[in-house]
C-alpha positions in Angstrom: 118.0 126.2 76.4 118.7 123.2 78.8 120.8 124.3 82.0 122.6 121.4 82.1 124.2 122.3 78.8 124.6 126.0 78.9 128.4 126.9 78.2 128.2 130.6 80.2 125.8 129.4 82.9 127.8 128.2 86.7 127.3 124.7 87.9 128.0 122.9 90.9 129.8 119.3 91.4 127.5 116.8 93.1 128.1 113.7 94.7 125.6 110.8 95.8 125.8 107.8 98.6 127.0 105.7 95.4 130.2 107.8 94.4 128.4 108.9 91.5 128.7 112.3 90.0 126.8 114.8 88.6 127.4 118.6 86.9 124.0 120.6 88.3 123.3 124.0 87.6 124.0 126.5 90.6 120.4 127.8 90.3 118.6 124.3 91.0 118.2 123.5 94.2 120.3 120.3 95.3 118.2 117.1 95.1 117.6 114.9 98.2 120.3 112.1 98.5 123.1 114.5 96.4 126.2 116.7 98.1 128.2 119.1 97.1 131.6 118.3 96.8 132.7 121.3 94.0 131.3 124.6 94.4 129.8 126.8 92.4 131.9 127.2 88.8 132.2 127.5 85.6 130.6 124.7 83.2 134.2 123.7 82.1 135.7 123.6 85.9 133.4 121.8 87.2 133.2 118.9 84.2 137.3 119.1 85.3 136.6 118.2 88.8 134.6 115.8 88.1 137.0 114.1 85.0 139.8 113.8 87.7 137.8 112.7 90.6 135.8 110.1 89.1 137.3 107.1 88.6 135.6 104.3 88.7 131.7 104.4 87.3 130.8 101.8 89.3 128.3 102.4 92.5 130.3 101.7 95.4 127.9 98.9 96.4 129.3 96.9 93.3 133.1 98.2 94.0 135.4 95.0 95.3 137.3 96.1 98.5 
């Protein structure tokens, strides 16, 4: 099965330089570049966190101020 999509697995939130998200599994080791900003959770929590923090898809390089 992919652990990216595995329902009863725990994930973390990360986030990169760009403001760009990503769901990771716990068990991976965090890539170069990527923080975590939600720990370790359930699949569902974490795809939560990121639903309400991520507004804009944009990288923030492109983002107007």
């Amino acid at each position: 099965m992919n652990p990216f999509e595995n329902a009863d697995s725990t994930y973390k939130v990360l986030m990169n330089g760009e403001g760009q998200y990503s769901l990771w599994p716990a068990f991976i080791e965090v890539p170069a570049g990527w923080s975590i900003v939600h720990e370790q959770d359930s699949r569902q929590a974490c795809l939560d966190y990121i639903e309400l923090h991520w507004n804009n898809m944009e990288p923030n390089q492109l983002i107007t101020k």
